[in-house]
Jmol script that loads the backbone (N, CA, C; Angstrom):
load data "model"
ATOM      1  N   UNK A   1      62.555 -55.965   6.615  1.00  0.00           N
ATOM      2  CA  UNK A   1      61.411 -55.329   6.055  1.00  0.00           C
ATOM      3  C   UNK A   1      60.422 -56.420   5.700  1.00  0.00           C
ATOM      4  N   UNK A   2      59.169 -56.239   6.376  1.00  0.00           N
ATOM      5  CA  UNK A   2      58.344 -57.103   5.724  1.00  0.00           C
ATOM      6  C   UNK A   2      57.179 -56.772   5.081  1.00  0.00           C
ATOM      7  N   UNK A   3      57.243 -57.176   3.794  1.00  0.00           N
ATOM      8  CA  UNK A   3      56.070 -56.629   2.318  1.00  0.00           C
ATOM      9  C   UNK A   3      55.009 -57.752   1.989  1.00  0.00           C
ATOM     10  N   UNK A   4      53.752 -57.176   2.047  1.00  0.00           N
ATOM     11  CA  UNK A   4      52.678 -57.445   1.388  1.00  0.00           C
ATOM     12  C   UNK A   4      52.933 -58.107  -0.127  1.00  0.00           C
ATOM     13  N   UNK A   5      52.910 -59.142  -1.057  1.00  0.00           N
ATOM     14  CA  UNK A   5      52.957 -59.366  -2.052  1.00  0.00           C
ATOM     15  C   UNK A   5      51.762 -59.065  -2.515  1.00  0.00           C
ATOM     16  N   UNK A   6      51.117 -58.650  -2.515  1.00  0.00           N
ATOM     17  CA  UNK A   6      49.696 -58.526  -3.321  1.00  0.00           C
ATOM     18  C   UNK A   6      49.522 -56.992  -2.904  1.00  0.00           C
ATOM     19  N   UNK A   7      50.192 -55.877  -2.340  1.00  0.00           N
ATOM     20  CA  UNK A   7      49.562 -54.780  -2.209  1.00  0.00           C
ATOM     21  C   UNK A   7      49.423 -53.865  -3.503  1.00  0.00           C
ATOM     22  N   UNK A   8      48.455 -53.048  -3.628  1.00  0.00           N
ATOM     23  CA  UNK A   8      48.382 -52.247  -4.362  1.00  0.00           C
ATOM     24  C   UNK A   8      49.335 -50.994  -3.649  1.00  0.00           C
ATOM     25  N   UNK A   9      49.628 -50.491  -3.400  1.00  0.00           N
ATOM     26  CA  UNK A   9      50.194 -49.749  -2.447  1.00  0.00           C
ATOM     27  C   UNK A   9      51.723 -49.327  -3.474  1.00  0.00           C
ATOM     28  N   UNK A  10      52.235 -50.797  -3.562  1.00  0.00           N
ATOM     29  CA  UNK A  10      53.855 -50.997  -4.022  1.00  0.00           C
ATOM     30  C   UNK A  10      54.208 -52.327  -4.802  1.00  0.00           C
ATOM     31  N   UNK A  11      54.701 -52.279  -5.368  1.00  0.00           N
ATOM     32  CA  UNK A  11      55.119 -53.212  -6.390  1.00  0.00           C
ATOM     33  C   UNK A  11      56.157 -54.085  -5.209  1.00  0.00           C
ATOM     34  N   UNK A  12      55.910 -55.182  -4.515  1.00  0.00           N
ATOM     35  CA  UNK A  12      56.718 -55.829  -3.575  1.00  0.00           C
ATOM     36  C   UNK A  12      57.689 -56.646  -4.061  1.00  0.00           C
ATOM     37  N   UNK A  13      57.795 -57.346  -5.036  1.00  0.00           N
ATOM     38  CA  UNK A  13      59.130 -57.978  -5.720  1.00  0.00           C
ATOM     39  C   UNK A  13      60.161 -56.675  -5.933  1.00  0.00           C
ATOM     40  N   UNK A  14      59.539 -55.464  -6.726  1.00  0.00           N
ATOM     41  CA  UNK A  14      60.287 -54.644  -7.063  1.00  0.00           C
ATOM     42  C   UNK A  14      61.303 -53.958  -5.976  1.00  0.00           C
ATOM     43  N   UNK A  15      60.279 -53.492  -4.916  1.00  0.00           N
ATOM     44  CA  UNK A  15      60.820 -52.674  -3.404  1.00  0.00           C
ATOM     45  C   UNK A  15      62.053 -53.820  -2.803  1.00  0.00           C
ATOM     46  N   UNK A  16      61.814 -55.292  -2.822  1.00  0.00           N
ATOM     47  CA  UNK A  16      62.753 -55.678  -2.537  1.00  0.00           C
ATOM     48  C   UNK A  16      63.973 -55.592  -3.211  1.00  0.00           C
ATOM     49  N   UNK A  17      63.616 -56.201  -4.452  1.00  0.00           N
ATOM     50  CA  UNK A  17      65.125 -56.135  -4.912  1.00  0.00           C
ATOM     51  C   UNK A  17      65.579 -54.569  -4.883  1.00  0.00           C
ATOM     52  N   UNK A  18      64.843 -53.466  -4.978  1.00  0.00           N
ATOM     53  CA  UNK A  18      65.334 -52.323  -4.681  1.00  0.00           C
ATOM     54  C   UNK A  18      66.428 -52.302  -3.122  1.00  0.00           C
ATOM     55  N   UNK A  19      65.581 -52.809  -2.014  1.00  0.00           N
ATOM     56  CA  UNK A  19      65.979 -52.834  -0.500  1.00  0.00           C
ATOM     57  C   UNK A  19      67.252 -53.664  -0.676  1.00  0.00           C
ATOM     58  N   UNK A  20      67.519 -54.605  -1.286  1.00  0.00           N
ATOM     59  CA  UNK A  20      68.310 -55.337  -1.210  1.00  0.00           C
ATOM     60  C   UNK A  20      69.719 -54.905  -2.218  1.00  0.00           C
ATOM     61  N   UNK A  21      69.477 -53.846  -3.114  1.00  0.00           N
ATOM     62  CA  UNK A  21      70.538 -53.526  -3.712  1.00  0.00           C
ATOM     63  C   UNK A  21      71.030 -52.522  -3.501  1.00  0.00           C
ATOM     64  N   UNK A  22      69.645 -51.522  -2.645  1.00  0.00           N
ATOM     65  CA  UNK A  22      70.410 -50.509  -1.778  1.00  0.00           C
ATOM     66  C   UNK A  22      71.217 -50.617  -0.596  1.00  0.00           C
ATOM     67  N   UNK A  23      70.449 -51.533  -0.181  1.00  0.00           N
ATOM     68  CA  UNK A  23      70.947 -51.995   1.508  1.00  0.00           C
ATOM     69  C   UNK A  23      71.172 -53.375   1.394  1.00  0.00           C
ATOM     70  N   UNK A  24      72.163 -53.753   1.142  1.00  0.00           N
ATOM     71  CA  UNK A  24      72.593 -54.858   1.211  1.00  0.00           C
ATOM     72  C   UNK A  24      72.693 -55.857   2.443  1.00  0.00           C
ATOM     73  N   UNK A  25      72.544 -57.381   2.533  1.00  0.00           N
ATOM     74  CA  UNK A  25      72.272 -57.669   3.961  1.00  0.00           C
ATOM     75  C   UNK A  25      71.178 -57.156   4.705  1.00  0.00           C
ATOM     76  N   UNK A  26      70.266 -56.401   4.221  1.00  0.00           N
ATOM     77  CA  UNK A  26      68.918 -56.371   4.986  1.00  0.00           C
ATOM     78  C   UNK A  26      67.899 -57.686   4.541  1.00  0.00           C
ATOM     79  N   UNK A  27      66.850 -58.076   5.171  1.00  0.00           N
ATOM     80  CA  UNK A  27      66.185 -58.783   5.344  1.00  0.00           C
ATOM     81  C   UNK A  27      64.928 -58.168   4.983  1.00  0.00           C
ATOM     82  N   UNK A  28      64.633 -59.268   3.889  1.00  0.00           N
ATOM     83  CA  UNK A  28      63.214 -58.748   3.334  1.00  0.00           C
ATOM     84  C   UNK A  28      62.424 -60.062   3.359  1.00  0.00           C
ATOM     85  N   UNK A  29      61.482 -60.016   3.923  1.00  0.00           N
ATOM     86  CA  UNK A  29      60.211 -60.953   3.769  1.00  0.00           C
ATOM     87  C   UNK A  29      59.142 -60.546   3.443  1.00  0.00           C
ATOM     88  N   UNK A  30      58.673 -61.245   1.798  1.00  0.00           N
ATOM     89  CA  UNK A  30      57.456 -60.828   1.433  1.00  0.00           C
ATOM     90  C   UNK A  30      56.361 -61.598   1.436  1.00  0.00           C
ATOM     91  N   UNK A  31      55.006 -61.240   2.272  1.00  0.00           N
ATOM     92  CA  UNK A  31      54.022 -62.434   2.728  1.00  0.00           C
ATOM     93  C   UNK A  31      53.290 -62.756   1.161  1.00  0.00           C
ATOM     94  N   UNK A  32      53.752 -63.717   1.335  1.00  0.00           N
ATOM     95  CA  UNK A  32      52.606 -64.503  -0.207  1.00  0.00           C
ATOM     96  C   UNK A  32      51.201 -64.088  -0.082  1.00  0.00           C
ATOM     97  N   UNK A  33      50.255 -63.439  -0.966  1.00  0.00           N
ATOM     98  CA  UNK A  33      49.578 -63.241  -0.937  1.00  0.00           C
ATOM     99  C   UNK A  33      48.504 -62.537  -0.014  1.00  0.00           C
ATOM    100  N   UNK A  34      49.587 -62.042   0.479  1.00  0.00           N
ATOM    101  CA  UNK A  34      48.896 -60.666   1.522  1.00  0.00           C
ATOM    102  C   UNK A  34      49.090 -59.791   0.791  1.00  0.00           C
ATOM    103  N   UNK A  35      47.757 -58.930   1.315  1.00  0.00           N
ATOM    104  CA  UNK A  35      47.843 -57.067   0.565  1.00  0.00           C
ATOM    105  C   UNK A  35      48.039 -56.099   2.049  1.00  0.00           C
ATOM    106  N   UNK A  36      47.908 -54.991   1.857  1.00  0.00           N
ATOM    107  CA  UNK A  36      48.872 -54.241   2.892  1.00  0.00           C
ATOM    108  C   UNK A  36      47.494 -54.177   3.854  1.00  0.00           C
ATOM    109  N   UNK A  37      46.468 -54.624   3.446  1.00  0.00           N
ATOM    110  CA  UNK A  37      45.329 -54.252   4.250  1.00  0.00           C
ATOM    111  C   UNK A  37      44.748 -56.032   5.320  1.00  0.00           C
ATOM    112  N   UNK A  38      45.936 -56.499   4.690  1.00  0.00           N
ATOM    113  CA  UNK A  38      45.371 -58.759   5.010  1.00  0.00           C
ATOM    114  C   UNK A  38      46.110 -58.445   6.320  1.00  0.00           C
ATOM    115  N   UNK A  39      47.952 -57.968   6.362  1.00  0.00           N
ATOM    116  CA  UNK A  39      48.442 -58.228   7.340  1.00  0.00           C
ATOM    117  C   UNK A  39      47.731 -58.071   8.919  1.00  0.00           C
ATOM    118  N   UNK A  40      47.354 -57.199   9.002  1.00  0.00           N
ATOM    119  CA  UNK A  40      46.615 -56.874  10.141  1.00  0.00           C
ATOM    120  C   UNK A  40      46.147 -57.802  10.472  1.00  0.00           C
ATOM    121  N   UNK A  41      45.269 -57.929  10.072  1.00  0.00           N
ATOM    122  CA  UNK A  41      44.366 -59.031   9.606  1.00  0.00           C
ATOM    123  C   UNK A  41      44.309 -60.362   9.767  1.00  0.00           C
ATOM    124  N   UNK A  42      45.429 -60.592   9.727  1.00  0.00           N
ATOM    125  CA  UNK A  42      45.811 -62.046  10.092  1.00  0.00           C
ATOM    126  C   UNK A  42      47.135 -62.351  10.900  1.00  0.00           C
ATOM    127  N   UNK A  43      47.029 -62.055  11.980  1.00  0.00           N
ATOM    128  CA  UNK A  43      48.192 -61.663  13.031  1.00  0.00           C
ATOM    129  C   UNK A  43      49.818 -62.680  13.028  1.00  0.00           C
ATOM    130  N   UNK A  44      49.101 -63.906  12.911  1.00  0.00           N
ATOM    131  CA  UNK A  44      49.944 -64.983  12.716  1.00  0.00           C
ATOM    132  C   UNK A  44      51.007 -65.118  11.242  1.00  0.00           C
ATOM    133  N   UNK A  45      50.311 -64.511  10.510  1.00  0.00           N
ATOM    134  CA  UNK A  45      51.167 -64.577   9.010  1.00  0.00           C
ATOM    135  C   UNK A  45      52.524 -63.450   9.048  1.00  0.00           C
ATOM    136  N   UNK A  46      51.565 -62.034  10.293  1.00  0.00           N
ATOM    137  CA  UNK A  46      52.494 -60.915  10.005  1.00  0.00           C
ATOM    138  C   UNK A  46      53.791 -61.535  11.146  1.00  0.00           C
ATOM    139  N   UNK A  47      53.124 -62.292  12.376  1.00  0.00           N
ATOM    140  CA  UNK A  47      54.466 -62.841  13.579  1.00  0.00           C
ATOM    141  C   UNK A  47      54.959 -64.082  12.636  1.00  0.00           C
ATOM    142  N   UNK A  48      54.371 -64.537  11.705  1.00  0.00           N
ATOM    143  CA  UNK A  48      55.491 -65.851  11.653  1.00  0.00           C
ATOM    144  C   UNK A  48      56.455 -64.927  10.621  1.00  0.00           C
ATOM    145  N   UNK A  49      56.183 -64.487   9.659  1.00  0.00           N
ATOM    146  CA  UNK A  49      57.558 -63.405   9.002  1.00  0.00           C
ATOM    147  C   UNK A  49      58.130 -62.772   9.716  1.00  0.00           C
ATOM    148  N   UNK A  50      58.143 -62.323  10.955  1.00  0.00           N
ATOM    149  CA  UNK A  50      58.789 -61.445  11.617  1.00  0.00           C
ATOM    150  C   UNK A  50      59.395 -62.034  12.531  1.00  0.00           C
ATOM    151  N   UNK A  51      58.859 -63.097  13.135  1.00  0.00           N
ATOM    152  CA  UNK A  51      60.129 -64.251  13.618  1.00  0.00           C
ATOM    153  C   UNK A  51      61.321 -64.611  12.856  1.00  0.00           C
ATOM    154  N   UNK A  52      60.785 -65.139  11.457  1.00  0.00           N
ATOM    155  CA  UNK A  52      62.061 -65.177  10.339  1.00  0.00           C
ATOM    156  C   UNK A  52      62.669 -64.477  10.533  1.00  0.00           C
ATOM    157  N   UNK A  53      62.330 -63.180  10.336  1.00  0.00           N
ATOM    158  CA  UNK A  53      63.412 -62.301   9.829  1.00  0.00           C
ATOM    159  C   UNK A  53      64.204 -62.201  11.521  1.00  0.00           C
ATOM    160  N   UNK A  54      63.683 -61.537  12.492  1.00  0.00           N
ATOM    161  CA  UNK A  54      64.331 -62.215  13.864  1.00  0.00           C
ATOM    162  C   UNK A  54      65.424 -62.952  14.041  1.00  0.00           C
ATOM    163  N   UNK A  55      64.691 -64.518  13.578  1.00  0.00           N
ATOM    164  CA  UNK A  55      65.641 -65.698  13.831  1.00  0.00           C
ATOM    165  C   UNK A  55      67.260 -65.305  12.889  1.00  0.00           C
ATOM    166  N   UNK A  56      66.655 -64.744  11.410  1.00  0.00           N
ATOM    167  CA  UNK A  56      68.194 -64.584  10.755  1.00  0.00           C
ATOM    168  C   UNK A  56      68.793 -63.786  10.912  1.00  0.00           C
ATOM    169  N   UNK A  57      68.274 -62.755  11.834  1.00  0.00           N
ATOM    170  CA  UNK A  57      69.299 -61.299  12.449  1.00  0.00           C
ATOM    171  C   UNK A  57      69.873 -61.904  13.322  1.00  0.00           C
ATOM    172  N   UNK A  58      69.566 -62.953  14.566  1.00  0.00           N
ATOM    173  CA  UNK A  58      70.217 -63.468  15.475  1.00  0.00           C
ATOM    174  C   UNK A  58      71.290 -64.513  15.409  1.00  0.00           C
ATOM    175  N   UNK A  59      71.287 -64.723  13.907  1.00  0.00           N
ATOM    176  CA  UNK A  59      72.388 -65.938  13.992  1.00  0.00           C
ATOM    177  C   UNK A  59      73.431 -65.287  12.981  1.00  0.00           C
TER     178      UNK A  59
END
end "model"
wireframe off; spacefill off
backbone 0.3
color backbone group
């Protein structure tokens, strides 16, 4: 899952540790200082988190 830290939308520290205590072993990456409206926005911030999370599903 990857979260906006700055969205108004959702409290993103919170949703994780939520994601992570519901679903354990899921993968959460939250972009520093993106809001849910930046990701778009900046294509490279949303592919380099989503490689992460990628790279640690594959190993």
């Amino acid at each position: 899952m990857i979260l906006a830290e700055a969205s108004r939308v959702h409290d993103a520290p919170r949703v994780a540790d939520n994601v992570r205590t519901t679903w354990p072993g899921t993968r959460v990456e939250v972009v520093t200082e993106a809001t849910h409206h930046s990701l778009p926005m900046y294509p490279p911030v949303f592919v380099d988190a989503l490689m992460n999370t990628l790279e640690v599903i594959a190993h």
